[in-house]
GUPAVEX-353339 format. One record per atom (N, C-alpha, C): residue in three letters; x, y, z. Coordinates in steps of 0.05 Angstrom, whole numbers, plus 32768, in hexadecimal, padded with zeros to 4 digits. Last residue first. Layout:
// GUPAVEX-353339
ALAXYZ...
// end
This chain:
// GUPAVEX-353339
UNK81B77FBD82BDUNK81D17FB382B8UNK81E77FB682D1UNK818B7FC082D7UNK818D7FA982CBUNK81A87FA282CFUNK81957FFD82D7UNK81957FEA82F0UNK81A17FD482EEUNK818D8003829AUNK81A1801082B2UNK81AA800182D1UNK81557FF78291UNK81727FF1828AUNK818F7FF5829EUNK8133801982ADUNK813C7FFE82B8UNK814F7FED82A7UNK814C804B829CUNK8153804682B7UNK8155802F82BAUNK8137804D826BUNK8153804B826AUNK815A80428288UNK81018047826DUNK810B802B826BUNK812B80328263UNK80F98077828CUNK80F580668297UNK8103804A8288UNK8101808D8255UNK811380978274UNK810F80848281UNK80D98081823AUNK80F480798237UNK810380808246UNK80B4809D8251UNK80AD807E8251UNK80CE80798246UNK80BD80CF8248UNK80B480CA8264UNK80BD80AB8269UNK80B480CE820EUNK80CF80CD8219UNK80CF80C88239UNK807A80C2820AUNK809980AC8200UNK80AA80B48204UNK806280ED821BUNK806480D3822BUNK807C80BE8226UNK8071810B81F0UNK807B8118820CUNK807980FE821EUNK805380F881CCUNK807380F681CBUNK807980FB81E0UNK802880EA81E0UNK803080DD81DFUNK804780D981D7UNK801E812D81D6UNK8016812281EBUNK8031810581EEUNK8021812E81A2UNK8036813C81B0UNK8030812F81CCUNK7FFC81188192UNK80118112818AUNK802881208196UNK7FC4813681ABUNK7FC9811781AEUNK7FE1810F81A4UNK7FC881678187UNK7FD2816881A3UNK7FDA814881A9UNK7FC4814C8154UNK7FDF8164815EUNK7FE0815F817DUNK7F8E81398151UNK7FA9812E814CUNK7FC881328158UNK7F7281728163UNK7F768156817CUNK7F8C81458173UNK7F838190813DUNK7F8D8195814EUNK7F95817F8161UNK7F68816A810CUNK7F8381718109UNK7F8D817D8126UNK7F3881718114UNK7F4281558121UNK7F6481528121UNK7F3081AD8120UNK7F2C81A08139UNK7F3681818131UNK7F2F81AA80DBUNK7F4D81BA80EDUNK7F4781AD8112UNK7F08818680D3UNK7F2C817F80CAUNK7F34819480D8UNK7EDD81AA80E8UNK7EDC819280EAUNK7EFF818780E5UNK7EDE81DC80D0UNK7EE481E080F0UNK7EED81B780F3UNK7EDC81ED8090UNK7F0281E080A3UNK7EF681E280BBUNK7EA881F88092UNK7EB781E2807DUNK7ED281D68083UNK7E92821680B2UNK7E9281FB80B1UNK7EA281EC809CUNK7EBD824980A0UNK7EBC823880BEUNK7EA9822080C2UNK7EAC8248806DUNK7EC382418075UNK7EC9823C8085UNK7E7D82648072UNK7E7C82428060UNK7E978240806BUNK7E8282928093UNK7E6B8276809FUNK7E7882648090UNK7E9B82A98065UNK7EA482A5807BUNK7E9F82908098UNK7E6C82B48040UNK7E8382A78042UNK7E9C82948056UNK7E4982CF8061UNK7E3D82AC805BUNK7E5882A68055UNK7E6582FB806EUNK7E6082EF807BUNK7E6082D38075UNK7E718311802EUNK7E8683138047UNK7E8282F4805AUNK7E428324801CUNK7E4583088015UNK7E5A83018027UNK7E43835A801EUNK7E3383518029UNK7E3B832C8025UNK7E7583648004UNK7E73836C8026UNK7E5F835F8026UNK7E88833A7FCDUNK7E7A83527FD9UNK7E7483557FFBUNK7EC883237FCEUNK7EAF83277FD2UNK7E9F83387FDBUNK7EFB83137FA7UNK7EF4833B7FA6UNK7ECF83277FB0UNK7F3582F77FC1UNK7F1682F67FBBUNK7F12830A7FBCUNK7F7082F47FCBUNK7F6983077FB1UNK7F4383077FAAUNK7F5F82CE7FF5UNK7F7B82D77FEAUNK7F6882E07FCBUNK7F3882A58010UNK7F3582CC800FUNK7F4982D38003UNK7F4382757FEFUNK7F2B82847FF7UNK7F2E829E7FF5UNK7F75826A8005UNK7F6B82697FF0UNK7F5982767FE1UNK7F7A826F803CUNK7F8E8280802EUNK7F7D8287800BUNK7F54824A8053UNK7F508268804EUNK7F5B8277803FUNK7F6B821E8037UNK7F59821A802EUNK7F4C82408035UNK7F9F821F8058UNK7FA082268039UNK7F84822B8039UNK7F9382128082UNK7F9A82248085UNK7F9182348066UNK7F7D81E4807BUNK7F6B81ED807BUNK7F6D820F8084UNK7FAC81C3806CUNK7F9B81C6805DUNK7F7D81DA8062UNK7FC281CC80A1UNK7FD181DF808FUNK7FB781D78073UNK7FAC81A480BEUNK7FAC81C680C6UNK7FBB81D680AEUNK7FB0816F80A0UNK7F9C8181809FUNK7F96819D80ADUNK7FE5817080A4UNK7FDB8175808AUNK7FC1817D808AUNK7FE5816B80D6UNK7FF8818280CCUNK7FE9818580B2UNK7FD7813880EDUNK7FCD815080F3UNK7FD7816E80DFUNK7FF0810D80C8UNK7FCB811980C1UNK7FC8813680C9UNK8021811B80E0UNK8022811F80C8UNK8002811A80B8UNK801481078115UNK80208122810BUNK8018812880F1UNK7FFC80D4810DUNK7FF480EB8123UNK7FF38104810CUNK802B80B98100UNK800A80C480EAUNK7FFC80D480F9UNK804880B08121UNK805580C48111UNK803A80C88107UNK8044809E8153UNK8031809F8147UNK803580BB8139UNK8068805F8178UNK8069806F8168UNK804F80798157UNK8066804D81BDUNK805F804E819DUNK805C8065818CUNK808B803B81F6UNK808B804F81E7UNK8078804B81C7UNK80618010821EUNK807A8011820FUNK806A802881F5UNK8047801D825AUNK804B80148239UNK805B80258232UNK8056800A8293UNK8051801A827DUNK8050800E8269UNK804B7FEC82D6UNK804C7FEC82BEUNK803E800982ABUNK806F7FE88313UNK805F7FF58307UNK805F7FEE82EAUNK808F7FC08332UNK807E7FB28327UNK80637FCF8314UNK80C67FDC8335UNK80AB7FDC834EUNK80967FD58348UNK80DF7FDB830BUNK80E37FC98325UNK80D07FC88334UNK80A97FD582DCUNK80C47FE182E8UNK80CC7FCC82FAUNK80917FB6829CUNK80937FB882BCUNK80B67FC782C8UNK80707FCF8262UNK808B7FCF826EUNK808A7FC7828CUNK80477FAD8226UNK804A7FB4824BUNK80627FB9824FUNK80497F9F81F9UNK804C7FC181FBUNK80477FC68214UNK804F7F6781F3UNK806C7F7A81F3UNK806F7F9981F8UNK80207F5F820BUNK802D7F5C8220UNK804E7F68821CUNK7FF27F8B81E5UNK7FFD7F7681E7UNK800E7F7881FAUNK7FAF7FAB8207UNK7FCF7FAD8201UNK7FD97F9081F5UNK7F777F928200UNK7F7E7FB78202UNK7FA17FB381F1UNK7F797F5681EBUNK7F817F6C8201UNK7F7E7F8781FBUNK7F7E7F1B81CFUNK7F707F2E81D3UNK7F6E7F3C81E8UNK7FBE7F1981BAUNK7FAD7F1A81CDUNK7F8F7F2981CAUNK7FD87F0B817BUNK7FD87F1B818FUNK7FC57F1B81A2UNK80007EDA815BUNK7FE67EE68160UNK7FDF7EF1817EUNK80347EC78157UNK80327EDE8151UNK80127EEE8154UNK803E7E92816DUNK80467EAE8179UNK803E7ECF8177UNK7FFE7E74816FUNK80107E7B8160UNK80207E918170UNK7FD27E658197UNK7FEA7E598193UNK80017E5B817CUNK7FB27E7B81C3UNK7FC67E8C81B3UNK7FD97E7281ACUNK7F637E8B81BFUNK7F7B7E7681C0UNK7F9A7E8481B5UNK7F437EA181D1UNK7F557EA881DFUNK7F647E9C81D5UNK7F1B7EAA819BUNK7F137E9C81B4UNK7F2C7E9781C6UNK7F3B7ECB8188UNK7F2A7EDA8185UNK7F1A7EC981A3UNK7F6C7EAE8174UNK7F6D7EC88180UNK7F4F7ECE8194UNK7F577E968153UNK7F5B7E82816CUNK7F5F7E998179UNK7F4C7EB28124UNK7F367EA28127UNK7F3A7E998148UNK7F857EBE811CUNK7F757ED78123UNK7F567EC48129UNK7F9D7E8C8107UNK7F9C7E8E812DUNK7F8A7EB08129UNK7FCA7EA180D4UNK7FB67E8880DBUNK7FBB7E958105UNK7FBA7EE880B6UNK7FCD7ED880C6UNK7FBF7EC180D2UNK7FBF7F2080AAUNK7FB37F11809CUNK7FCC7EEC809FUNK7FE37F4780C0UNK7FCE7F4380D3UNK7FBA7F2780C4UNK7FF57F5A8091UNK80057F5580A9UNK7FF67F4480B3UNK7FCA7F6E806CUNK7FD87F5B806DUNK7FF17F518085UNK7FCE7F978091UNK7FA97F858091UNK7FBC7F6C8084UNK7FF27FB08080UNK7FE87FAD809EUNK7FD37F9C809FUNK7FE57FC6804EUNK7FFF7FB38056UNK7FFA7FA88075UNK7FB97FE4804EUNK7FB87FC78039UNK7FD27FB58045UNK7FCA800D8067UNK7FB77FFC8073UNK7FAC7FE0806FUNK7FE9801F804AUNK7FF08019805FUNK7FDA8004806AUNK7FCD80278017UNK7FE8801B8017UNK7FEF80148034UNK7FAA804B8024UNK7F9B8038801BUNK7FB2801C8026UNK7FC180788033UNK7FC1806E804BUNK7FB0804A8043UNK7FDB80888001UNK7FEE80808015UNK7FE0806F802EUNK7FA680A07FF5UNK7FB7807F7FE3UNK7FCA807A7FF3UNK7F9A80C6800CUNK7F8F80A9800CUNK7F9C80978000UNK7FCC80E67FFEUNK7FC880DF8022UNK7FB480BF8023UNK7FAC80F37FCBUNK7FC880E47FDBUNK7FC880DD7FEEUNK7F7F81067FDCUNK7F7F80F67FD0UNK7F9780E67FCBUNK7F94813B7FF6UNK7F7881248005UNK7F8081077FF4UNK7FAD81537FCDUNK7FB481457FE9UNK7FA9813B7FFBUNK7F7D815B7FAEUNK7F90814E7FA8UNK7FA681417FB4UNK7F57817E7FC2UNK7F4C81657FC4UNK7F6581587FC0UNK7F5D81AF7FBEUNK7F7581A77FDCUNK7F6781807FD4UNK7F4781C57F90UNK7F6381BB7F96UNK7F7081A87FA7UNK7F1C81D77FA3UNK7F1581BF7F9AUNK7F3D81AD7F94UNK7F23820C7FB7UNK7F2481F77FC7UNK7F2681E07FC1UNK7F1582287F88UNK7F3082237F93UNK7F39820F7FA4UNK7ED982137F7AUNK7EF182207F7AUNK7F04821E7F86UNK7EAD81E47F82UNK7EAD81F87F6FUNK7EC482137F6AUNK7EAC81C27FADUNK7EAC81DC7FADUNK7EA581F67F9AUNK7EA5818F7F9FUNK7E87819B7F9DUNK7E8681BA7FA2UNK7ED4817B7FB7UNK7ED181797F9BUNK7EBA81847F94UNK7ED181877FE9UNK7EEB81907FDCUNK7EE181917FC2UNK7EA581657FFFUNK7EA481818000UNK7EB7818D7FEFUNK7EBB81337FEBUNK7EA1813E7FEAUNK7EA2815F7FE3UNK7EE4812B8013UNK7EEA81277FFBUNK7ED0813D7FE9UNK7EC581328045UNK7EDE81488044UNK7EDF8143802AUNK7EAB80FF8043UNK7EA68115804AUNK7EB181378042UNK7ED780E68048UNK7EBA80DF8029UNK7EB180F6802CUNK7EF380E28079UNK7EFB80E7805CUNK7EEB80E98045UNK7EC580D580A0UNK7ED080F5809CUNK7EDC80F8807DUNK7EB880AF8097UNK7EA280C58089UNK7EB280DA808FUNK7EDE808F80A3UNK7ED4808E808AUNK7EC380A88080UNK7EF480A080D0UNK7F0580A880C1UNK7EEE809E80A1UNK7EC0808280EDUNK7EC9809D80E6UNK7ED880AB80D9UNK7EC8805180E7UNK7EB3806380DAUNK7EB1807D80D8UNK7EF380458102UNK7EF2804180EDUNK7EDE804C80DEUNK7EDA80558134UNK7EF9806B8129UNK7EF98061810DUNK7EAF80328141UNK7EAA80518133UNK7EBF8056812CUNK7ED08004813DUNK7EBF7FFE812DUNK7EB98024812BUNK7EEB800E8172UNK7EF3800D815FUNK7EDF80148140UNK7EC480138198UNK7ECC8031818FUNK7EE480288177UNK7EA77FE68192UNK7E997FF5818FUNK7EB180128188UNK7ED77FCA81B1UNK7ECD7FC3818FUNK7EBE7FDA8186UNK7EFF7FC381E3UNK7EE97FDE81D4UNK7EE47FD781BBUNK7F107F8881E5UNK7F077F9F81FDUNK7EF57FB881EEUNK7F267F7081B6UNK7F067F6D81B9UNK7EF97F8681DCUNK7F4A7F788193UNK7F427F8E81A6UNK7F2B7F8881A8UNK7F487F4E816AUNK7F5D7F52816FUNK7F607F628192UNK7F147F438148UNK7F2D7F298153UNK7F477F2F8158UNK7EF87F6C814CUNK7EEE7F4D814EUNK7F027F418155UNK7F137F9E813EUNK7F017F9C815AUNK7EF57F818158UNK7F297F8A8113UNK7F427F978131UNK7F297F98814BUNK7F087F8F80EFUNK7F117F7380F4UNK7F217F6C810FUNK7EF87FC880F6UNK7ED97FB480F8UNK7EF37F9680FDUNK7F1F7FE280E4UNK7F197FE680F8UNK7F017FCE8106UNK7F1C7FC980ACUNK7F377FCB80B9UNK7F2D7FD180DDUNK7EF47FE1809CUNK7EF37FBC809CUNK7F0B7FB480AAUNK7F0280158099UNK7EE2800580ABUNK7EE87FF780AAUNK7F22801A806EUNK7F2A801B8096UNK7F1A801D80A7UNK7F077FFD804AUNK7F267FF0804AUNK7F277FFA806CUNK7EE88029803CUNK7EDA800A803CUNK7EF67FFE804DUNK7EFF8057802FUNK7EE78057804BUNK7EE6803C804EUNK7F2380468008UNK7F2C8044801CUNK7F13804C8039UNK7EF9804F7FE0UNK7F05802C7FE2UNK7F17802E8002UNK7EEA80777FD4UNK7ED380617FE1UNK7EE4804A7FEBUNK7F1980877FCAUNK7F0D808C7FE3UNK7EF980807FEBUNK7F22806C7F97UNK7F3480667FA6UNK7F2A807B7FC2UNK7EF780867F71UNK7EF580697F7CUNK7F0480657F9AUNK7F0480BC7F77UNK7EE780B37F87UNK7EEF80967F95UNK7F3680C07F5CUNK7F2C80CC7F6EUNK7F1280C17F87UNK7F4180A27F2BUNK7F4F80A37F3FUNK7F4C80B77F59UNK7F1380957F14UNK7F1D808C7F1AUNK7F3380887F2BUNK7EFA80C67F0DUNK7EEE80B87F27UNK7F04809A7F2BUNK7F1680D97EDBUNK7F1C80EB7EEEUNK7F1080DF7F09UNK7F0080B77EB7UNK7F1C80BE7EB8UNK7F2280CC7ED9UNK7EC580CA7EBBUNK7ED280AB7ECDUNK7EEC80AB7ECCUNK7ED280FC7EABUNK7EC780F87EC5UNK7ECE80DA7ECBUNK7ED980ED7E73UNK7EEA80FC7E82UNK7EE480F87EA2UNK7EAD80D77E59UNK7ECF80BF7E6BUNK7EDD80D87E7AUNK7E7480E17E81UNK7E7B80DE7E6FUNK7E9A80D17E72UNK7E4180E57EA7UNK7E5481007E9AUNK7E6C80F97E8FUNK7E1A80B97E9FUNK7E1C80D17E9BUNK7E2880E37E92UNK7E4380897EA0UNK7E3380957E8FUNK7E2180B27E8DUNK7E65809B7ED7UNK7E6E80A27EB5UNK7E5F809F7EA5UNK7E3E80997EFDUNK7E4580AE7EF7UNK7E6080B37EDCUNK7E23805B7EF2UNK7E1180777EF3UNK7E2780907EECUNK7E5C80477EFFUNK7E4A80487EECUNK7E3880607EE8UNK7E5F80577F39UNK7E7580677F23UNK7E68805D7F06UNK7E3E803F7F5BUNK7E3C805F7F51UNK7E4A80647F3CUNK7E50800A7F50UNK7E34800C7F45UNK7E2F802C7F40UNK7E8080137F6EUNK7E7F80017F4CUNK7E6180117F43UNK7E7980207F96UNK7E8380337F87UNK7E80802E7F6CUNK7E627FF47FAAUNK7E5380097FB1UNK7E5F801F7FA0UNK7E907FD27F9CUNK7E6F7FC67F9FUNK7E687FE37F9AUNK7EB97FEC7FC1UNK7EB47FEC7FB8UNK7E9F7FE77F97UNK7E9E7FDC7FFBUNK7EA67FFA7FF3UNK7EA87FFC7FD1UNK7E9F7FA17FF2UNK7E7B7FAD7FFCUNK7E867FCE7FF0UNK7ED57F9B7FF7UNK7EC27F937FDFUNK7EAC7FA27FE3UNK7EE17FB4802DUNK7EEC7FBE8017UNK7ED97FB18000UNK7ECB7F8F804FUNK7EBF7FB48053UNK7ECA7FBD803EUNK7EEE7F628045UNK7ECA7F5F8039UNK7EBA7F89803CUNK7F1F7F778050UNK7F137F66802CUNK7EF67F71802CUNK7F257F87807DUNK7F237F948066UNK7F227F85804FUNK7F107F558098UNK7EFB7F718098UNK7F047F828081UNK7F397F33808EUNK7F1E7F2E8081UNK7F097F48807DUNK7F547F4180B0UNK7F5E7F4D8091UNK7F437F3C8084UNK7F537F1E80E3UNK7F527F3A80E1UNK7F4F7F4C80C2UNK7F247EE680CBUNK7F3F7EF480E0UNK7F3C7F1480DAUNK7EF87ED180CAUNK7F057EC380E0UNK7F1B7ED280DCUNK7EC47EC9809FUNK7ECD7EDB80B1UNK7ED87EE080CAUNK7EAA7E94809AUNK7EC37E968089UNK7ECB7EB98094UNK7E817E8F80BDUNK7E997E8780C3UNK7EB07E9480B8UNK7E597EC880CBUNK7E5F7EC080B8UNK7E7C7EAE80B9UNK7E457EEF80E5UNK7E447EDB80F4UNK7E477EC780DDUNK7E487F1D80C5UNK7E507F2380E3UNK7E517F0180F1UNK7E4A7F2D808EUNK7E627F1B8095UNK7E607F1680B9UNK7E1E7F4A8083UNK7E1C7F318075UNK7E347F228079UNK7E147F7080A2UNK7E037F5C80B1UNK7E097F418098UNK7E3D7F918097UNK7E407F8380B1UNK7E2A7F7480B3UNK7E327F9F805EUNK7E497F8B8065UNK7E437F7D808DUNK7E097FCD8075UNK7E067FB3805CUNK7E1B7F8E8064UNK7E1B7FE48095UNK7E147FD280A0UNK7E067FC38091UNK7E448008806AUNK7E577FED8088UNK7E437FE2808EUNK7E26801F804AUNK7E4080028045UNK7E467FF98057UNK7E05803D8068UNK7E068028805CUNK7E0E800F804FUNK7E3380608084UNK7E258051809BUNK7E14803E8084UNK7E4680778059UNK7E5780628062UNK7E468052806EUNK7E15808E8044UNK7E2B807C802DUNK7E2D806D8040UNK7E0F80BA806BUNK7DF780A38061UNK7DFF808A8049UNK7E3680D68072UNK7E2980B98080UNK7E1480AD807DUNK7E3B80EC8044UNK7E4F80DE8047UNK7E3F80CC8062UNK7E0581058039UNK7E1880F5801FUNK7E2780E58031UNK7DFD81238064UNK7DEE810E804FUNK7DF681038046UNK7E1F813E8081UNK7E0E813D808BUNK7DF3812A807DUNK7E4F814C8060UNK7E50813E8072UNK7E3E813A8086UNK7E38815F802DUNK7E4B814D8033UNK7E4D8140804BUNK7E0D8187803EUNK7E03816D802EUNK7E2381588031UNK7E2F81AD805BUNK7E2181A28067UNK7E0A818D8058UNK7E5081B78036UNK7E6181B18044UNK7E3F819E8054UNK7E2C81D4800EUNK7E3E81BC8002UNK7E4C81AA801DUNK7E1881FA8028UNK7E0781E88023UNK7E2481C2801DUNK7E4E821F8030UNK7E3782148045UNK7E308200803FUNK7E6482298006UNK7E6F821A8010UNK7E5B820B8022UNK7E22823A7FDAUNK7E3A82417FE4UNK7E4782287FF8UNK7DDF823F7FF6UNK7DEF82437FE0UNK7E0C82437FF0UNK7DB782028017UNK7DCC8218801AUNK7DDC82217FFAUNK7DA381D1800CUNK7D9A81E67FFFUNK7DAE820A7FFDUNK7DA481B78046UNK7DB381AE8034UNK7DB581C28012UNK7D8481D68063UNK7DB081DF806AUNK7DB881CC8051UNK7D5381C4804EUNK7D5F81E28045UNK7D7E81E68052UNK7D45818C8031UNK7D4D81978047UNK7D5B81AD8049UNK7D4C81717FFEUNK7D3881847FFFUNK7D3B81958019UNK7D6481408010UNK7D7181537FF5UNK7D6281628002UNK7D5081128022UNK7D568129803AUNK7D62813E8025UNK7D3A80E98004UNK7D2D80F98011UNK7D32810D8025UNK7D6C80E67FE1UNK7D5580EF7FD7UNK7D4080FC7FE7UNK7D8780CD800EUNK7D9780E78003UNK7D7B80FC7FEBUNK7D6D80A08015UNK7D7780B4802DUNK7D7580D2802AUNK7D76808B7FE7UNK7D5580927FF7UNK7D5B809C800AUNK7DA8807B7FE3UNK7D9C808B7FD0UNK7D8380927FDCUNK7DB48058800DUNK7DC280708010UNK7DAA80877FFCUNK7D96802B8003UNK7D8B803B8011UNK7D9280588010UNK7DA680297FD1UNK7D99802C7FC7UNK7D8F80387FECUNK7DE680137FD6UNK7DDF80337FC9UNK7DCA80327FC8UNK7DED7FDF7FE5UNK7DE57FF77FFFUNK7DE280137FECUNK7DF77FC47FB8UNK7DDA7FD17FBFUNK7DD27FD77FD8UNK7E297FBF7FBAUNK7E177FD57FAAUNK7DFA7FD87FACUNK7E357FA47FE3UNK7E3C7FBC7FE8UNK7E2A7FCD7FCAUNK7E207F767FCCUNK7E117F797FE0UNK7E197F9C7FEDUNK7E4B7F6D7FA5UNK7E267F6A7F9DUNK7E1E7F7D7FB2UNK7E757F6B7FC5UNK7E717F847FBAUNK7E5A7F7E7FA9UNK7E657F387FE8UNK7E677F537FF6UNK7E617F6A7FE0UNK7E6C7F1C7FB7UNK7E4F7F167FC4UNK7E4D7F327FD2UNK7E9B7F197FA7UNK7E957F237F9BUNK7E717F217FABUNK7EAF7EF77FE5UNK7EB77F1E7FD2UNK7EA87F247FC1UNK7E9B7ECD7FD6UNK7E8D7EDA7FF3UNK7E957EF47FEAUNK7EB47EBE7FA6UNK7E937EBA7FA6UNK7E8A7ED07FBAUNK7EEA7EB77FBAUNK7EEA7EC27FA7UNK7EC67ECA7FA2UNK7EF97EAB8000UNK7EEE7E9F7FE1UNK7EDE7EBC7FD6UNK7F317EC9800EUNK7F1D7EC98014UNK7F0E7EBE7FF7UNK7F777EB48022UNK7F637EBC8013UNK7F4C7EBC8017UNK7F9F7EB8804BUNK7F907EAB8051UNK7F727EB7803CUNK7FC47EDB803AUNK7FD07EC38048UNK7FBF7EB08054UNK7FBD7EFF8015UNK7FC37EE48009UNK7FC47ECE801FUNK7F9F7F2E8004UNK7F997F1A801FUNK7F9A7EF88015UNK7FAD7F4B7FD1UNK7FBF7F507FF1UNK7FBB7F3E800FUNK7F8F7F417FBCUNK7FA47F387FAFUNK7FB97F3C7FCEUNK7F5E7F5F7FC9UNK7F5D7F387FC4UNK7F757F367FC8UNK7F717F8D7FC2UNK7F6D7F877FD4UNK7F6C7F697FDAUNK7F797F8C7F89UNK7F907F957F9DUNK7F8B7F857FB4UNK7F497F857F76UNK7F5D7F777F76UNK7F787F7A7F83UNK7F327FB27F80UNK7F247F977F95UNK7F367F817F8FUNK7F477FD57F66UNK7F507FDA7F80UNK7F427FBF7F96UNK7F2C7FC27F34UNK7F487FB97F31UNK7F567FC07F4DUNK7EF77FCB7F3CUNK7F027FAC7F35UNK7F217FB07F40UNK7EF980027F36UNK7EE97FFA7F4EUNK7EF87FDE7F50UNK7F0F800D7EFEUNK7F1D80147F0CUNK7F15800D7F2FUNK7EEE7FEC7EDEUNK7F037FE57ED7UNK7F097FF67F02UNK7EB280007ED8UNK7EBB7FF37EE2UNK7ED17FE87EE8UNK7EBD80307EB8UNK7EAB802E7ECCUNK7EB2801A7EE2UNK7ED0801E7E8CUNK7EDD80357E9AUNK7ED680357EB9UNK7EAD7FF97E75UNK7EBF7FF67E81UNK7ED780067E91UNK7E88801F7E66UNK7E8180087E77UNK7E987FFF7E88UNK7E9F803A7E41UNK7E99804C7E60UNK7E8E80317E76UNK7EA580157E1CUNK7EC580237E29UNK7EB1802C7E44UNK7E71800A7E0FUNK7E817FF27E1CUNK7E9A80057E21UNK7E63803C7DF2UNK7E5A80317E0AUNK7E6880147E1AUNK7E7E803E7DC7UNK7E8480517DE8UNK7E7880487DFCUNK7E6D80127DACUNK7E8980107DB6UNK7E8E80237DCD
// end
């Protein structure tokens, strides 16, 4: 009988976010056979990942005692050798594949293959360590494997049938926010102290952005992303393939064009959370630590790799958001003027 609960512990919580996800790409469903084919095919990208991670374990920065090692097995093994497996598992099994014709397809099928790949770990790791731990992967692990999968397939569908000008730097920003977050997740939870805290606003922040990105893929889950793609536009609502759409062009009188003001409140509000999470993450650390002088140092090393990566994406966020506020008011001066005229 324990063994069929951890079976199902196991599996219950991987299933039930692939049902969200099914459940959200109503407006043009995907057969039910080709999803569950992706997360076959997403679980057995664990087996390169696993020969990766077997044969580079032994590598002495990965051997490091202390924050060091942990930070540099997270994001130097673990986490790209996962993702960069799940995405080119899935990309060679939907790339020239008909029934892969609009934008919210990428997050179905990068999302099944993500989770596929979590289904098969999270087995292994509640039989092992038992319900408390799958209690506790359930709402932690699964739902980050599930969002690396969700804003690679999100980025992978926006560079096929939407932004066919840079695909390539779409397809990395989506790969990158994946290993950075698996990454960062990793290290938080393998700390072994205080730090292992800040995982908890990592792990909000993901469910918020799971939610966003699930509603937007459904937006975008629309007939013509197929006609999009070979120029055709005969729905209003399918968007060009362009750098810009023609509503975020402004022309002046003097035939100069801007774009139109956009909004990038997530700018802000990534950048902040992660300079103040990594503010905390010292606060945390040296606030009442009694370490010995000689240990001072390595300490101090594990902490400057462990926040240089999030506090530098947290700055470029910061600056890049202020930037583009300073431009949107520039840009609204201008479209008060050609109002003004107009009238």
């Amino acid at each position: 009988m324990s063994t069929i609960l951890l079976l199902l512990l196991a599996i219950a919580p991987p299933t039930a976010l692939m049902v969200l996800i099914y459940w959200m790409d109503r407006h043009e469903p995907e057969s039910l056979k080709n999803v569950i084919m992706a997360m076959v095919i997403g679980a057995t990208s664990t087996i390169p990942a696993l020969i990766i991670q077997v044969a580079f374990e032994s590598v002495s920065i990965f051997t490091l005692p202390g924050h060091a090692g942990r930070f540099y097995e997270s994001f130097f093994l673990i986490a790209p050798s996962e993702e960069l497996a799940k995405f080119f598992f899935i990309y060679l099994f939907i790339r020239k594949k008909p029934f892969y014709n609009e934008t919210n397809d990428g997050i179905v099928y990068y999302g099944a293959g993500a989770l596929g790949f979590a289904l098969l770990e999270n087995i292994f790791y509640v039989f092992d360590n038992g319900f408390s731990i799958g209690v506790l992967r359930a709402f932690t692990s699964i739902p980050i494997h599930a969002f690396c999968g969700i804003i690679i397939g999100y980025h992978a569908g926006l560079a096929r049938f939407r932004y066919q000008m840079k695909p390539k730097r779409l397809i990395f920003t989506g790969l990158f926010f994946a290993y950075l977050t698996h990454a960062l997740f990793n290290t938080l939870v393998s700390s072994d102290s205080l730090l292992t805290l800040l995982f908890v606003p990592l792990v909000a922040l993901i469910y918020y952005a799971i939610y966003k990105v699930l509603h937007k893929g459904r937006q975008l889950s629309i007939p013509g992303d197929h006609e999009a793609q070979n120029g055709v536009f005969s729905h209003s609502h399918a968007l060009p393939v362009t750098k810009y759409r023609p509503e975020d062009i402004l022309t002046d009188s003097d035939g100069r064009k801007y774009l139109v003001p956009k909004k990038e409140k997530w700018k802000a509000w990534v950048s902040r959370l992660l300079l103040i999470s990594t503010g905390l993450l010292w606060l945390l650390v040296f606030y009442g630590e009694n370490t010995p002088p000689d240990e001072i140092w390595e300490l101090v090393l594990g902490m400057i790799l462990l926040t240089i990566i999030p506090f530098m994406v947290g700055l470029l966020l910061e600056v890049s958001y202020q930037r583009r506020k300073r431009r949107n008011i520039y840009i609204n001066d201008i479209i008060d003027n050609i109002s003004k005229v107009s009238t």
